[in-house]
N, C-alpha and C positions, 0 to 999 in steps of 0.2 A: 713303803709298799702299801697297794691297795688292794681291793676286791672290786670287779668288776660287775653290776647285774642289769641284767633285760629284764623288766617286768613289764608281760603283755605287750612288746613296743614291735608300731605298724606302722608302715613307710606308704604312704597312697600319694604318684604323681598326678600333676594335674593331668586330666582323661579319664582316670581311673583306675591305673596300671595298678597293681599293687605286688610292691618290692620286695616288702617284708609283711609277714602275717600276724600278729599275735603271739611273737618271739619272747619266751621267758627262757632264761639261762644266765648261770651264775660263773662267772669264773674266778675261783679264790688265790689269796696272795700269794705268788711265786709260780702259777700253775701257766703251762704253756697250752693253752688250748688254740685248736687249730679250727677253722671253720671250711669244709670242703663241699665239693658239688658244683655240677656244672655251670657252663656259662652263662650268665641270667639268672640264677637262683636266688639271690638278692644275699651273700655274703659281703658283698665291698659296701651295700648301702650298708650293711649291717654296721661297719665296720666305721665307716663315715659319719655316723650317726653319733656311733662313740667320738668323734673327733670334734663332732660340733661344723663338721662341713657338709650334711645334710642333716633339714629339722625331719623334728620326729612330730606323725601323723597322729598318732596318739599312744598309751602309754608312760613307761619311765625307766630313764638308764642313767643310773648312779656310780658314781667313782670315789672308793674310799668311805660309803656310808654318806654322799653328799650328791643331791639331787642337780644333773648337770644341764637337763632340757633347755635352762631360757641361758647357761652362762656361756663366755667368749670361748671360742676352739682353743688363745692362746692362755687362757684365764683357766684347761681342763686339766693343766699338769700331765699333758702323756706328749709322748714324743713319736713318729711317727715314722715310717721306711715305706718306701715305695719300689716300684718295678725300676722306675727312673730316677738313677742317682742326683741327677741334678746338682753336680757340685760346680763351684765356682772357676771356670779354667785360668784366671789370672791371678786364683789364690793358691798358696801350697796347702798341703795335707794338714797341717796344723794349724793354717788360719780357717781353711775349710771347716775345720772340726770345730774351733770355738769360734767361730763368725754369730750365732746366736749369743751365746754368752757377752759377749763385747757389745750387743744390740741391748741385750738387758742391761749393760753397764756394771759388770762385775771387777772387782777388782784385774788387774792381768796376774798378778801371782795366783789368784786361784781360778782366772782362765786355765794356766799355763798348767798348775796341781792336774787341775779335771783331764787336761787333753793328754798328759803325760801318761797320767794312768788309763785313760779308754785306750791309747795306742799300743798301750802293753797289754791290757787284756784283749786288744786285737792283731798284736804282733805287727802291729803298724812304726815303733818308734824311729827302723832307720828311713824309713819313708816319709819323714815329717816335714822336711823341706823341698821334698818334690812336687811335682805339679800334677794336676789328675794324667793329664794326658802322656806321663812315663809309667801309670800305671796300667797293671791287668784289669780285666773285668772283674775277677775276684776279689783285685785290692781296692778299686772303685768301691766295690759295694761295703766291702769292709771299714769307708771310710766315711759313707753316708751312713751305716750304722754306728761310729764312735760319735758322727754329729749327733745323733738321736742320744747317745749314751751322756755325755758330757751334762746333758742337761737334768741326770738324776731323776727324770721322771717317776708317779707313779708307777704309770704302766707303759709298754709300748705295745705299740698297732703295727705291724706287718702286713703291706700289701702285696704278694707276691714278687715277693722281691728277685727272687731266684729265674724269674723267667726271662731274661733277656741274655742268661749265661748259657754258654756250651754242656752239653751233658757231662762233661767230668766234672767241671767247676760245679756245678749244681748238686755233684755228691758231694765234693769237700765242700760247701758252705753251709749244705746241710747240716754236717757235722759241728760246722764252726759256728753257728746259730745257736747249736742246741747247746754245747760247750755253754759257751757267756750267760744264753740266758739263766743256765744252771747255776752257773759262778754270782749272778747279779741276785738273783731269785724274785725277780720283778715282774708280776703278771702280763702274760704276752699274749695277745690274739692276735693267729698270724691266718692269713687269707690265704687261700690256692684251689687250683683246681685240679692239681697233679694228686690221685690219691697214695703217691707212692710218699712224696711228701710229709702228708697227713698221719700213715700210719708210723714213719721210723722217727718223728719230731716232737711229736703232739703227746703228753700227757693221759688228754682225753681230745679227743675227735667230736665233733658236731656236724652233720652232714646236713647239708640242706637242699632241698627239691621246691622251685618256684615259689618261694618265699617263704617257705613253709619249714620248720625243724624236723626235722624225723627222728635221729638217734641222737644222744649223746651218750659216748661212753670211753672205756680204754680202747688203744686199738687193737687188741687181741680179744676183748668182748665184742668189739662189734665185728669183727672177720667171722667171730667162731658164734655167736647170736644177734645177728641181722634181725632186727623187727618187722622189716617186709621186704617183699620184692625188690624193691629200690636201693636199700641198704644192701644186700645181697649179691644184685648186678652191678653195684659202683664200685665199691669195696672188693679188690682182689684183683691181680693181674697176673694169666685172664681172671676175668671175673667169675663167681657161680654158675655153674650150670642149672638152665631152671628150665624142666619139662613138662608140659603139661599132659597127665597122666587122669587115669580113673582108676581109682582105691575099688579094691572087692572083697569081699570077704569068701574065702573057699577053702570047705573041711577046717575052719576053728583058725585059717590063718588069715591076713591082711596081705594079699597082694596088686602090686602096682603095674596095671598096663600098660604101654605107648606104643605106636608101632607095632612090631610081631616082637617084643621087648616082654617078658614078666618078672619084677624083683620083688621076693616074700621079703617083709615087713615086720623087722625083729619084734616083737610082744612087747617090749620094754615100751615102744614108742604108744602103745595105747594108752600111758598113763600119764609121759612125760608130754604128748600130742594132743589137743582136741580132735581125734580124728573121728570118735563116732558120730559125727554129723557129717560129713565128708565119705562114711562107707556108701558105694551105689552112685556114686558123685564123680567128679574131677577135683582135683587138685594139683597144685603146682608143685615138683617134688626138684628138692636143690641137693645139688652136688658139686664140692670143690675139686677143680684140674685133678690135685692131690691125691684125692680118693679114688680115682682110676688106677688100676695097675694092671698089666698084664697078668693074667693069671696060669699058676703052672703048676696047674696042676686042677683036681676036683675039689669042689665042697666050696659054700660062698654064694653070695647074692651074685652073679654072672652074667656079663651082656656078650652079644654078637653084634657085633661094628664094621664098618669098613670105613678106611682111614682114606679119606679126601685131598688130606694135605698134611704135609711134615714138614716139621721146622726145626732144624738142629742150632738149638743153643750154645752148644759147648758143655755147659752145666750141666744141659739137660736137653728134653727135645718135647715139643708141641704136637701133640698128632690131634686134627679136627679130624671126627667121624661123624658119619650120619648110620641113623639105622633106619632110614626108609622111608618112605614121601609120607606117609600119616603119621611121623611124630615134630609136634609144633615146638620149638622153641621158645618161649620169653625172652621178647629183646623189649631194653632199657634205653637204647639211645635217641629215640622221637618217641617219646610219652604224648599220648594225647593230654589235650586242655583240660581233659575231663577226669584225668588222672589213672585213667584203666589203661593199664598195661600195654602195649605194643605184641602182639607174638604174629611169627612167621615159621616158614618150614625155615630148619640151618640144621647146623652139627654141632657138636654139643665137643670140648678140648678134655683131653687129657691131658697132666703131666708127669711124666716118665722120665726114666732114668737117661746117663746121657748115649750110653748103648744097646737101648732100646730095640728090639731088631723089629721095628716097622718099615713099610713100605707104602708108599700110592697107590691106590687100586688093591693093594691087601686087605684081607679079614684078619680081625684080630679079635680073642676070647678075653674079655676084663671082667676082671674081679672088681666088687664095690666095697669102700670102707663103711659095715654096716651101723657102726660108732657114729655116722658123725652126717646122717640122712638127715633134711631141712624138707618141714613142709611150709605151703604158703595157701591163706584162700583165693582162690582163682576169681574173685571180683572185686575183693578190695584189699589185695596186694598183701595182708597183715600173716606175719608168721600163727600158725597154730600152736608153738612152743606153749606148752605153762608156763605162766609168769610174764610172757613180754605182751608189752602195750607199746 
């Protein structure tokens, strides 16, 4: 088992594109860290970097305490998974799995040791003399991950390996990834860009925006303290509600306007907030689906809504509300170059119970969870929480 670490390391294509920015992150032995964030973010070069199948621009990424920049991808000791099984279709399952091994020239009784036991830790053994193509996509993939296992790597690399499966298979292998890697305890960096992925898999989560790091943390630290806008809007489905509002201060309290909207500003948050540089100002004020509820009754930070559109989940149900053409939204999905936030008019989601009694074109009265308000500054995205950087 190794430890994996980025110190400072930058990926610049010829032009001048740049992949990755000044990435330092440690990932320690046995730990499953996931790297997420949209497409183009530069998590796969990140990723490839470690493999030795893209050089590094500058910087250092060591494996095991051992400086890997100038050595061969097959000389790094990690073994690697991809979206694309790529297994051999006129091998069976067991020569699939040790077809490496046999290229290094290993004994066959401890070819035959290694594949025995990947296939039991992958509930592959009656499958061993079949051929890919009697199997599922689930058992495909379970059997390009025994060939990655067999070879006892330090660490393994995950590249979204889950995305060419059907959404069921993609829960159970979820599970069946996180299973082994648990049972192996081999440092895993796994790529994706599903954040539902990220949070039920990962350890600790690393979000990345255009080359750049943002958070790394567990995944109920970064749900529940987002460091900025971005983390905020990626994280969570739906994502954060984030409105852009102006703080006031009236009769000794803090409250927040949007729209013909005002929520008072429990007092706690003046200490736990930087907000008094923000009183007389805007700010960007975040709220989870979660924290909307219909309210029944008086008393409570309270909005007036009217619901646009309803989605009955089964579990539960999605109500989009707008409260009125001058309250702006924070959207996250085309960030400028320049990194300043995206906002338009939209409707801000609740989520609600699964018999909810909403309707289309209804007003509906919400209460807010006043526990659990997010502010952000409204020019360079960063939460005003104490303590996060």
């Amino acid at each position: 088992m190794a430890e994996i670490v980025f110190d400072r390391v930058a990926k610049i294509f010829p032009g001048g594109t740049k992949a990755v920015e000044e990435l330092s992150l440690t990932v320690a032995e046995g730990e499953f860290m996931v790297l997420v964030g949209p497409s183009g973010c530069g998590k796969t070069t990140a990723l490839r970097m470690i493999a030795g199948l893209e050089e590094i621009t500058d910087g250092v990424v060591s494996i095991g305490g051992q400086v890997v920049n100038n050595v061969l991808p097959k000389d790094r000791d990690i073994a690697m998974v991809f979206q694309n099984y790529a297994l051999y279709p006129q091998m069976t399952v067991g020569q699939n799995m040790g077809f490496a091994l046999k290229i290094r020239k290993l004994p066959k009784d401890e070819i035959n040791r290694r594949v025995q036991e990947a296939a039991k830790i992958l509930r592959l053994t009656e499958y061993l003399d079949r051929r890919p193509k009697a199997l599922s996509g689930g058992q495909r993939q379970r059997v390009a991950m025994g060939r990655a296992i067999v070879r006892e790597p330090q660490a393994f690399l995950m590249d979204e390996p889950l995305s060419n499966l059907d959404a069921q298979l993609r829960v159970e292998m979820r599970t069946e990834i996180t299973r082994i890697q648990r049972l192996l305890g081999v440092a895993t960096i796994y790529v994706t860009h599903d954040q539902t992925e990220a949070m039920t898999m990962g350890d600790r989560v690393a979000v990345m925006r255009a080359g750049a790091l943002q958070q790394v943390a567990t995944p109920q630290d970064l749900y529940d303290h987002p460091v900025n806008e971005f983390v905020a809007g990626f994280i969570g489905s739906p994502p954060m509600n984030l409105i852009l509002a102006s703080l006031q201060e009236q009769n000794g309290e803090l409250v927040l306007r949007f729209g013909d909207q005002s929520v008072v500003v429990p007092s706690s948050y003046r200490t736990s907030h930087r907000l008094a540089h923000v009183i007389g100002a805007r700010v960007v004020f975040g709220l989870r689906p979660e924290d909307l509820e219909l309210a029944s009754g008086e008393g409570g930070a309270l909005l007036e809504a009217t619901v646009d559109l309803r989605e009955a989940l089964g579990s539960e149900k999605l109500a989009y509300l707008s409260f009125g053409a001058d309250t702006e939204i924070v959207q996250q999905e085309t960030p400028r170059d320049d990194g300043v936030p995206v906002r338009r008019r939209s409707r801000v989601v609740a989520r609600l119970g699964a018999r909810a009694d909403v309707h289309e074109g209804g007003r509906v009265t919400l209460r807010l969870n006043a526990d659990n308000f997010h502010f952000f500054d409204p020019e360079t995205g960063a939460s005003l929480r104490v303590g996060a950087s």
